[in-house]
Every structure is written in C-alpha cells, then in structure tokens.
LOZAFI-151034 format. One record per residue (C-alpha): residue number from 1; residue in three letters; chain; x, y, z. Coordinates in nm, 4 decimals. Layout:
<pts>
PT  sedren  kolmi  nuba         u         v         w
PT     NUM    Ala     A         X         Y         Z
...
</pts>
This chain:
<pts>
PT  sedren  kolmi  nuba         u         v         w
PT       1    Unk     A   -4.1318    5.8450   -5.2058
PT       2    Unk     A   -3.7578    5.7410   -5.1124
PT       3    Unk     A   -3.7123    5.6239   -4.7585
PT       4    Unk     A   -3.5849    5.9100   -4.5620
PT       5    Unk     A   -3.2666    5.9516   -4.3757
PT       6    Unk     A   -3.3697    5.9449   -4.0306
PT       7    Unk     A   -3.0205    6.1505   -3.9571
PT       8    Unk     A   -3.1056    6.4149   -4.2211
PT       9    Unk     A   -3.4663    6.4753   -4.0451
PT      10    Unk     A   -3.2498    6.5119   -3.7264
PT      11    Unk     A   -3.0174    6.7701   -3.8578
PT      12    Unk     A   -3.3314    6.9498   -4.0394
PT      13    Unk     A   -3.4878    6.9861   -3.6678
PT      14    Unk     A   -3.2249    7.1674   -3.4906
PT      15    Unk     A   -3.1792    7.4004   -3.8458
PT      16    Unk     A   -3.5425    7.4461   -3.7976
PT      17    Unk     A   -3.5259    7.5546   -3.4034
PT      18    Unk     A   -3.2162    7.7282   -3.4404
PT      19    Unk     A   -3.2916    7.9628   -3.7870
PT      20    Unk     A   -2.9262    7.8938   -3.8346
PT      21    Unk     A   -2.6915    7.6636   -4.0305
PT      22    Unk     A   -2.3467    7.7223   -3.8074
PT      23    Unk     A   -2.5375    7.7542   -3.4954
PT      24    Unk     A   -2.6696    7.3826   -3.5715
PT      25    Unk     A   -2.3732    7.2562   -3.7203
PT      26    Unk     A   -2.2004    7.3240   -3.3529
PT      27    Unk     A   -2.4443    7.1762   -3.1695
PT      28    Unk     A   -2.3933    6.8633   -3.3733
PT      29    Unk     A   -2.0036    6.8980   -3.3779
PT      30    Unk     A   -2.0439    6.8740   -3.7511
PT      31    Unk     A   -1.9217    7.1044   -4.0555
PT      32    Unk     A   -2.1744    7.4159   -4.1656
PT      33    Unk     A   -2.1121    7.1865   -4.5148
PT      34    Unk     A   -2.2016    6.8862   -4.4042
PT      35    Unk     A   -2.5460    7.0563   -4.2758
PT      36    Unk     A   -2.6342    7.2011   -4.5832
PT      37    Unk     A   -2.5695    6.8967   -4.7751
PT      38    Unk     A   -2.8169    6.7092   -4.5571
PT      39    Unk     A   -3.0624    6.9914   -4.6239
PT      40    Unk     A   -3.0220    6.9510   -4.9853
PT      41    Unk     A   -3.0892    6.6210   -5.0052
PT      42    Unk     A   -3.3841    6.6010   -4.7537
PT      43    Unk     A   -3.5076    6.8229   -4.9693
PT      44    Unk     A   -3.4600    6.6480   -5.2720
PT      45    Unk     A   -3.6004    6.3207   -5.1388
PT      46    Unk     A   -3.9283    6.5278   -5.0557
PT      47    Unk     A   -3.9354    6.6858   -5.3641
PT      48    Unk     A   -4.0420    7.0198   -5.1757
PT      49    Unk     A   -3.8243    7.3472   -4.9947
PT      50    Unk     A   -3.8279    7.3890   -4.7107
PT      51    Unk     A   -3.5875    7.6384   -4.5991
PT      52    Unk     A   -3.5463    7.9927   -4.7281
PT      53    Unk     A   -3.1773    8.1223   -4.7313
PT      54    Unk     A   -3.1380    8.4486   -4.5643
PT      55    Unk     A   -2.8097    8.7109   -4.5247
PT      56    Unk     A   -2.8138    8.6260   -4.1475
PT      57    Unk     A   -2.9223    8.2564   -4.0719
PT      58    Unk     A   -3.2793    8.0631   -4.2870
PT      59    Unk     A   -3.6681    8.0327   -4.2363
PT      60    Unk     A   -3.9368    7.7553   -4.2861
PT      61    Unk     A   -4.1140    7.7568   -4.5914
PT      62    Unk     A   -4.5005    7.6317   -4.5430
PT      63    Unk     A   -4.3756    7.3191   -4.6410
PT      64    Unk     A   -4.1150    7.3239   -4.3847
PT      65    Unk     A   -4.3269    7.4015   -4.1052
PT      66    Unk     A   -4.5559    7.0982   -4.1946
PT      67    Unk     A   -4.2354    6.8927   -4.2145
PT      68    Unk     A   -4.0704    7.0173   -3.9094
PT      69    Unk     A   -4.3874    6.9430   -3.6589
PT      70    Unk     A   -4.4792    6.6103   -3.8276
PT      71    Unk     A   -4.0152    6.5324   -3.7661
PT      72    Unk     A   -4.0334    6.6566   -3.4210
PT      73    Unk     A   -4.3187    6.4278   -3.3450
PT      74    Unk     A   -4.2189    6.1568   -3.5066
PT      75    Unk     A   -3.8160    6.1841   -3.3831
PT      76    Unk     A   -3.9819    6.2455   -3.0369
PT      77    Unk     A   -4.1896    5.8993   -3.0139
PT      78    Unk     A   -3.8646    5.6939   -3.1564
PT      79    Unk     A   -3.6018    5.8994   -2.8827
PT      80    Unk     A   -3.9021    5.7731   -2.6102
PT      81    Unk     A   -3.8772    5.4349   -2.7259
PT      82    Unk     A   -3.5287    5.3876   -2.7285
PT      83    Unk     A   -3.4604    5.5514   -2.4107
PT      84    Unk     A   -3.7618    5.2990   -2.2548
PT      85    Unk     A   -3.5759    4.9815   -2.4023
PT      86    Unk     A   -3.2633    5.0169   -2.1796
PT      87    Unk     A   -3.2969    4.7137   -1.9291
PT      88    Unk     A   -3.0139    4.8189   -1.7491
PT      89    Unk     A   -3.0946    4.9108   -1.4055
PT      90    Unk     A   -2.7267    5.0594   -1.2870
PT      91    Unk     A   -2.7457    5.4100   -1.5446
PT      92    Unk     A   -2.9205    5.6739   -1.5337
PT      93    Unk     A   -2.9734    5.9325   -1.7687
PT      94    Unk     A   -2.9798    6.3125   -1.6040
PT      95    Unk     A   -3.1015    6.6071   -1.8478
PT      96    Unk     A   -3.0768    6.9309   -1.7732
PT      97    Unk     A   -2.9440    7.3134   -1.8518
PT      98    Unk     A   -2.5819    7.3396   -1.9289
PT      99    Unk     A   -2.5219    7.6009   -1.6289
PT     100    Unk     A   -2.7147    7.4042   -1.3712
PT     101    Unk     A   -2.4886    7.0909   -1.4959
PT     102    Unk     A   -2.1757    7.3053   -1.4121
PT     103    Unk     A   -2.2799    7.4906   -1.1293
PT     104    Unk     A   -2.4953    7.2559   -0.9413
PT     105    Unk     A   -2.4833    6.9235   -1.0652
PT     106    Unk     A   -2.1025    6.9007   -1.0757
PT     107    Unk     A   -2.0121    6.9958   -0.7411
PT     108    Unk     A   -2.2366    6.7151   -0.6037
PT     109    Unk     A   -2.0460    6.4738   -0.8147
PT     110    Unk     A   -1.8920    6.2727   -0.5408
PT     111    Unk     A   -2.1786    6.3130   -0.3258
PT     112    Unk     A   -2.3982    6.1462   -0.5714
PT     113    Unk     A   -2.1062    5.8689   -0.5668
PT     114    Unk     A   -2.1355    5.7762   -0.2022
PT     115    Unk     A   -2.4972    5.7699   -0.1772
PT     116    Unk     A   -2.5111    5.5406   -0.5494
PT     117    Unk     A   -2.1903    5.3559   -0.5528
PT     118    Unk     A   -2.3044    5.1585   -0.8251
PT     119    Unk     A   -2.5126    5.4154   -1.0574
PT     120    Unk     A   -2.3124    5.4767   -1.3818
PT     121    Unk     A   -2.4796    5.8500   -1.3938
PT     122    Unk     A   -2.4955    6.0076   -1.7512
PT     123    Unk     A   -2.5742    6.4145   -1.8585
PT     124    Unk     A   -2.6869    6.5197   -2.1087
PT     125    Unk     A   -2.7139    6.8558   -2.1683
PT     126    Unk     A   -3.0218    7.0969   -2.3084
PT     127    Unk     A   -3.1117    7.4227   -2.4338
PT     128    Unk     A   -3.4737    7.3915   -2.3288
PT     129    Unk     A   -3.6753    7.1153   -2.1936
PT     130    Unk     A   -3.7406    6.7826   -2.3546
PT     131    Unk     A   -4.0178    6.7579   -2.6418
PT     132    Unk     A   -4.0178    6.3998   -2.5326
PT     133    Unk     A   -4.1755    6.1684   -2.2402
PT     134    Unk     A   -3.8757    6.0290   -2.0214
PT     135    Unk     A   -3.7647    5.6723   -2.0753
PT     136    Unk     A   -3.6356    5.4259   -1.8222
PT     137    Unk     A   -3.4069    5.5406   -1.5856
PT     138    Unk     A   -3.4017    5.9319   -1.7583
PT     139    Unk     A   -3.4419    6.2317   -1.4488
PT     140    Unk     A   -3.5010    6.6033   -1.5833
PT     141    Unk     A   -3.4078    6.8948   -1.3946
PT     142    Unk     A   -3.5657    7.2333   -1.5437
PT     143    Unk     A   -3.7090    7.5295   -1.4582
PT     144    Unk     A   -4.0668    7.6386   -1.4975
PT     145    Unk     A   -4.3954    7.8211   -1.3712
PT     146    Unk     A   -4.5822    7.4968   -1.3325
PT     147    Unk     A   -4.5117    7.1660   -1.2870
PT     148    Unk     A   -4.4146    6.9377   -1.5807
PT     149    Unk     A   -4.7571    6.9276   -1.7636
PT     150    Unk     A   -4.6398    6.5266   -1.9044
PT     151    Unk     A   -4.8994    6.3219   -1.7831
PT     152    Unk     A   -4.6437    6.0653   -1.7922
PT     153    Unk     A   -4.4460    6.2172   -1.5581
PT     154    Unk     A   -4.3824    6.2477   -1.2173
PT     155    Unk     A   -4.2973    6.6318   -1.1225
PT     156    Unk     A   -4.2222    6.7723   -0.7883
PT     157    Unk     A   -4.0854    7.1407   -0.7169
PT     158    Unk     A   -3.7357    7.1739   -0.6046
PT     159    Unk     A   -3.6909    7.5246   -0.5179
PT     160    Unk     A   -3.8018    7.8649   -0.5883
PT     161    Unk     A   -3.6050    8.0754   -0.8666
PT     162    Unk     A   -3.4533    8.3115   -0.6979
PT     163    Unk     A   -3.2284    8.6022   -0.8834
PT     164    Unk     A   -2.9650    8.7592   -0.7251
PT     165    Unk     A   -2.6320    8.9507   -0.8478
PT     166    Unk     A   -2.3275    8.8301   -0.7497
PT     167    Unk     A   -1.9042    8.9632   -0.7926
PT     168    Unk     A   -1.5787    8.8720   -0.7167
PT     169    Unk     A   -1.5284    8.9719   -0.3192
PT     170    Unk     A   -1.2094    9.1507   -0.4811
PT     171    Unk     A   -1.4155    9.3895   -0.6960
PT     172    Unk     A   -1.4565    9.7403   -0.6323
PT     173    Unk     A   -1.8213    9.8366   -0.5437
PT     174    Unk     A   -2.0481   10.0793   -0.3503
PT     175    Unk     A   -2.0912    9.9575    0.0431
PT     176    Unk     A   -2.3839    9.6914    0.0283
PT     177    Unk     A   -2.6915    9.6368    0.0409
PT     178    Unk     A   -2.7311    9.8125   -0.3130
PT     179    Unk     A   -2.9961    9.9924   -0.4186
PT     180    Unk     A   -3.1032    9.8745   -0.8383
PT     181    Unk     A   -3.0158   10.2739   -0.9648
PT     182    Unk     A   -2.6486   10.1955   -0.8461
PT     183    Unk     A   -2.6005    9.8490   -0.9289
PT     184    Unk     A   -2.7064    9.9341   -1.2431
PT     185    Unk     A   -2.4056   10.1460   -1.2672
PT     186    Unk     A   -2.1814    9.8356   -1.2097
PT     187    Unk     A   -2.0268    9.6490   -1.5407
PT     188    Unk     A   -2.3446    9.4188   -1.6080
PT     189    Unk     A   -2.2160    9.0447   -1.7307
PT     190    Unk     A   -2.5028    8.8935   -1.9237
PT     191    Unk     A   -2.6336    8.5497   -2.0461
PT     192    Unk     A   -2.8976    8.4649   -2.2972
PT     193    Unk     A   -3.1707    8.4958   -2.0463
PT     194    Unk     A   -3.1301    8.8488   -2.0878
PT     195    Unk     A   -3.2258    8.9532   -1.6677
PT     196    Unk     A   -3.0409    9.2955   -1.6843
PT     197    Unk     A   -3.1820    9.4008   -2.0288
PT     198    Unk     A   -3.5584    9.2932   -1.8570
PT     199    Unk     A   -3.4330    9.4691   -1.5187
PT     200    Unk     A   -3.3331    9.7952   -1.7000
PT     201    Unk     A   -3.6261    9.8066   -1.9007
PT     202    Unk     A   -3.8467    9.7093   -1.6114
PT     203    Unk     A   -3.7340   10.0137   -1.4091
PT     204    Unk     A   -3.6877   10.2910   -1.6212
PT     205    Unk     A   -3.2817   10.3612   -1.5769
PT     206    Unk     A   -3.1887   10.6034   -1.8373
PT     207    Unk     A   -2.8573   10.5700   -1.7957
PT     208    Unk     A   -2.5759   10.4059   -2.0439
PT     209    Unk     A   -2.4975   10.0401   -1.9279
PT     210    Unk     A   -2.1811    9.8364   -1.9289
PT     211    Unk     A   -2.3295    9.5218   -2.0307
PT     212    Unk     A   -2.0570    9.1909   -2.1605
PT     213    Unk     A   -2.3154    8.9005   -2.3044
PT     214    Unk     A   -2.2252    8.5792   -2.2569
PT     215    Unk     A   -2.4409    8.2688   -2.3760
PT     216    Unk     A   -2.4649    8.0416   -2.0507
PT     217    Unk     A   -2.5313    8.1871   -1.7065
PT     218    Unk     A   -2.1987    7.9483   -1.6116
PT     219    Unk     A   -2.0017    8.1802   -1.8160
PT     220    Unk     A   -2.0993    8.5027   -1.6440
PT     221    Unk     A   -2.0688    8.3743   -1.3214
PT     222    Unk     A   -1.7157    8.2640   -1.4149
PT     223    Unk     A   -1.6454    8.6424   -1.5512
PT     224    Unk     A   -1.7689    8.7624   -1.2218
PT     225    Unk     A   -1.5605    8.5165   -1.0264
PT     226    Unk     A   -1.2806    8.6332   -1.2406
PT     227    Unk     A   -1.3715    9.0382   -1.1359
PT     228    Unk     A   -1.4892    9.1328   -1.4767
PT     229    Unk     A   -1.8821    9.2924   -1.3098
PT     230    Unk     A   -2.1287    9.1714   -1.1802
PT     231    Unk     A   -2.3508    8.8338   -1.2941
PT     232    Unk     A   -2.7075    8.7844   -1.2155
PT     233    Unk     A   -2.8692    8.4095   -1.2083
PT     234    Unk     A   -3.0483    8.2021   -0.9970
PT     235    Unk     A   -2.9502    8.1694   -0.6014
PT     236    Unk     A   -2.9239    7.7807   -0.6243
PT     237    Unk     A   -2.6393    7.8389   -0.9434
PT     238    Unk     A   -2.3976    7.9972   -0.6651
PT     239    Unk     A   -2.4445    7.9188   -0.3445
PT     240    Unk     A   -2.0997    7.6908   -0.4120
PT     241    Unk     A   -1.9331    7.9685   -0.4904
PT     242    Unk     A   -2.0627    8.2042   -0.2032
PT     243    Unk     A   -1.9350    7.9635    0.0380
PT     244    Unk     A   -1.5916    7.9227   -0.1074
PT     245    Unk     A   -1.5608    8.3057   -0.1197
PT     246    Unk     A   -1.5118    8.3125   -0.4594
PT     247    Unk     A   -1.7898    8.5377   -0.4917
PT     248    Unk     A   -2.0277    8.7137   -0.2642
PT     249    Unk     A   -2.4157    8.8368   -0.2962
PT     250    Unk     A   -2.4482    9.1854   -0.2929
PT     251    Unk     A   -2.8111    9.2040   -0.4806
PT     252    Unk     A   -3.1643    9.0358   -0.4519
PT     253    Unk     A   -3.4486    9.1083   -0.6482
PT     254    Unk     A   -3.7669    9.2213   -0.4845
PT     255    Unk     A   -3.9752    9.0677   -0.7352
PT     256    Unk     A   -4.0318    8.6726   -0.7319
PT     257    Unk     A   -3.9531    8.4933   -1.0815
PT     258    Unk     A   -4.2968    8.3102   -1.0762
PT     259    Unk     A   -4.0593    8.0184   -1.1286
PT     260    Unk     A   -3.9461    7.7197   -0.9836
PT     261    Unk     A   -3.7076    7.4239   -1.0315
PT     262    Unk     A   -3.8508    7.0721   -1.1352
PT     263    Unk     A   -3.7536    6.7240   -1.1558
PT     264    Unk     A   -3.9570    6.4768   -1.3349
PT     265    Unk     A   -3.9334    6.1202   -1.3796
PT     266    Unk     A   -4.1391    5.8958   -1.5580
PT     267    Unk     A   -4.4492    5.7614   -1.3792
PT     268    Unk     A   -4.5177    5.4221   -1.6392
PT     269    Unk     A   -4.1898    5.2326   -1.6143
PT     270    Unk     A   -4.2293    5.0666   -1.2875
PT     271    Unk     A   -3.8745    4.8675   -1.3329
PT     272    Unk     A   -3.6963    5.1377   -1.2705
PT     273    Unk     A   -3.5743    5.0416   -0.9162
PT     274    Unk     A   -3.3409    5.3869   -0.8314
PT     275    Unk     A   -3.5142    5.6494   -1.0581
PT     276    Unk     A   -3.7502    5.7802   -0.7276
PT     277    Unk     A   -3.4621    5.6880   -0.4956
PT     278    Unk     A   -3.2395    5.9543   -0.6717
PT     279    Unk     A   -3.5412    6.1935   -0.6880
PT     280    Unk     A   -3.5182    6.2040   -0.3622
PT     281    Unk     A   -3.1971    6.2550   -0.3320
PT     282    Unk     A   -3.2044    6.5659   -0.5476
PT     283    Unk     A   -3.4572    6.6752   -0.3779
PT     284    Unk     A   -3.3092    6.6327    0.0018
PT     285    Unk     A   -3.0064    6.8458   -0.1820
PT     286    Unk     A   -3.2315    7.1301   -0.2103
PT     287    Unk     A   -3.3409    7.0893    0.1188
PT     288    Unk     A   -3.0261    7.1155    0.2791
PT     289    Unk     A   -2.9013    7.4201    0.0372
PT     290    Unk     A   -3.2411    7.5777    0.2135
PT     291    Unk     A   -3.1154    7.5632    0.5755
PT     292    Unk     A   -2.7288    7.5797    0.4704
PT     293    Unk     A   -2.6915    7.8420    0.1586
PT     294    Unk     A   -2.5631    8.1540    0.2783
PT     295    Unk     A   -2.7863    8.2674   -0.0714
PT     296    Unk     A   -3.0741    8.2315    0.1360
PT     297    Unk     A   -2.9900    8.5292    0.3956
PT     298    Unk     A   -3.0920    8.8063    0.1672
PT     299    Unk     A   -3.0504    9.1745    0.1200
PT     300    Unk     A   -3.2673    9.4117    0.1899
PT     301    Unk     A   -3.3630    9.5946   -0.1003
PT     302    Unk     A   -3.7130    9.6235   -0.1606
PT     303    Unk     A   -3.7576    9.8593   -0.4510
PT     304    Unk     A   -3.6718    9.8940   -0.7863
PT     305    Unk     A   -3.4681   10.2003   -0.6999
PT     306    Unk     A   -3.2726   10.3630   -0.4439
</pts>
C-alpha cells in the first residue's frame, strides 16, 4: 500500500463527523474542491470507497466506518504526542466552545494578564470535546453530566448549567417574572443546542412560534442584545452582559440541566509548572461569578406554565 497522506486522513475525519463536504471545507478554511480532491485520492491510495455521495451532504460506506475509527485513533495518539513535546513552560493551550470563548473567556482577557504576566495564552476553539488526552500545558473547558471520564486527566466541576432567557432591556415584553406559556409567545432566537425546540416540546405549547436559528449560542445572545427576541443559554454565558445592562434576565428554568462545567488538565506531565495554577484560577472565576452574578438571583417561576 502507498504511504498515506496524513493531511488527507485529516480532512477525511471532519467529512466523516460532519456528513458534509462545504461544512468541512469551512472548518478547514479550504475550497469544497480541494476537499473532494483529497477524498478522491485517499480513496484511491486505499483502493476502497468510502463515502457515498448524497443530494444533501455524504455517508460512510462499511469501509469508511472501519477507516474513520482506526484515523480518529490513530490522528488522536499523534495530536497527544505533539501537544506533550512542547517544552515550553510560558504557553498554554486553552480549548473550549466557541460561545464560552466569546462570552466568558474573552472578557477575562486582561484579568488573566495580570494574574500571568508572562503566559503567552492560546484558544483554540471546538465543536465538541477533545477525542484526545491533553498534552503539556493544554486546559479544557466543557460542559458535561460527569466529570471528564480521561483517566489521564484531572477534572474538577466549575459550575452548574444553568438556562435562563435573556433580551435587550429595550425590548417590549410582558411585566416579569414570566410564566413559560407567555414567553413562549416572545420571538424565540435559537442556537444549535436547540433549548426552545426541547422546551416547546417538553411542555406541550400548541401555539405557532417565532423562532430565528442561529449556530452558536454567542450569536443569539448578540441578536438579543441587539432587540431581535429573546436568547436562551447558560447563566455563566451572560452574566457580563447582565451587568453592563446590555441585557437583562427575565426567565429561569425550573428544571436543572443535569449538567455542569469542567476543566481538565492532564494529570501525567508533571513539568507543567502553571497548568494547576491557572486551574485554579478559572476556577476562583467561577467562584466569584457565584457571589457577584446578578444571574444568580433568579426568577420565580416554578412551572412549566403559567
């Protein structure tokens, strides 16, 4: 067999996860061409198909589900190793959701500064949690119903997930607290997590909904800030904006997510002087949001209905 194109493998994974060839070539910044070509010739080099070409987007052959868990495991193990080679003690490597990037991460920025003036501090950004072990000087921050099940990993619970809806102050609404029959009423604005299609379904309501879908929770919350309806999403995404009165809480769900934010670190590489340091210094920012966030004085509804 020809030696494979490590790159081509790459590109076949994130075809693979997202059933679609423009959807990958924008995560990879690259054309829907370009993709296809490396399809083709992984393909040829294997001497086997493994896609099937659909009207709206492709599917694994058999042979392309063998190949795409034997890449992913294999792509996994080398990503682990060269993130564990860095010797570099003054970077460190932060991956996490795009929205909790923009909406918590970010305005920390210069907090994060002061307390490691001489961290170099790196994102990188995720649609779902690593398939891979952490490397040297690497921090996750994701969301989940149990701790991070790596056993190479150190895991500790940040805060609960907590959903709440949130506007503009300046848009026009019933007199709070709001019962769920009237906010869903309210122009819904959407992300891919799909919480108002769940919360409709999950109570019944009958009614036609106003629902704009947007593909990061960042996004609605910016079309809420801008007055466009209402956004739902976790209480640690806006308690930023609550405070700057750029938007304001006027909904909390009665039910509990089940989830919780995480941050993990690896437990083997011992060198890694700063990695626990800034742990904890995640961690102590969730502990002040606690006592400070005006997110955490909650409504009162406590049904599903009015």
């Amino acid at each position: 067999m020809k030696h494979l194109n490590l790159n081509a493998l790459r590109v076949f994974t994130i075809v693979a996860r997202h059933g679609n060839l423009r959807h990958a070539a924008n995560e990879l910044n690259i054309s829907r061409g370009a993709v296809s070509q490396r399809i083709r010739q992984l393909e040829t080099d294997l001497g086997v198909a493994l896609l099937v070409r659909q009207a709206r987007g492709v599917s694994l052959t058999t042979e392309g589900e063998r190949w795409q868990a034997a890449a992913d495991d294999a792509l996994a193990i080398l990503e682990t190793a060269f993130a564990g080679s860095a010797e570099a003690d003054d970077s460190v490597t932060f991956h996490l959701g795009s929205s909790t990037a923009s909406k918590w991460l970010m305005p920390r920025m210069n907090r994060f500064a002061a307390r490691f003036p001489d961290i170099s501090l790196r994102t990188e950004v995720h649609e779902r949690m690593l398939s891979r072990s952490l490397g040297r000087n690497e921090i996750a921050i994701w969301p989940g119903s149990s701790p991070d099940p790596d056993r190479a990993h150190n895991s500790r619970p940040l805060t609960d997930i907590r959903l709440v809806a949130v506007c503009s102050p300046d848009f026009p609404r019933p007199e709070s607290p709001l019962g769920t029959d009237t906010l869903l009423t309210l122009p819904l604005l959407q992300d891919a997590h799909l919480r108002w299609e769940r919360l409709i379904g999950a109570t019944g309501h009958s009614a036609s909904h106003r629902l704009l879908n947007f593909d990061r929770s960042a996004l609605a919350l910016e079309a809420a800030i801008g007055g466009h309806g209402v956004a739902m999403a976790p209480d640690y995404m806006i308690a930023d904006d609550l405070r700057a009165k750029r938007l304001v809480q006027i909904w909390a769900s009665p039910v509990p997510s089940g989830e919780k934010l995480y941050v993990s670190w690896s437990r083997h590489h011992q060198g890694q002087r700063q990695t626990g340091r800034i742990a904890d210094w995640i961690a102590s920012e969730f502990d002040i949001e606690e006592t400070l966030s005006p997110a955490n004085k909650k409504l009162t509804d406590t049904s599903w209905s009015d």
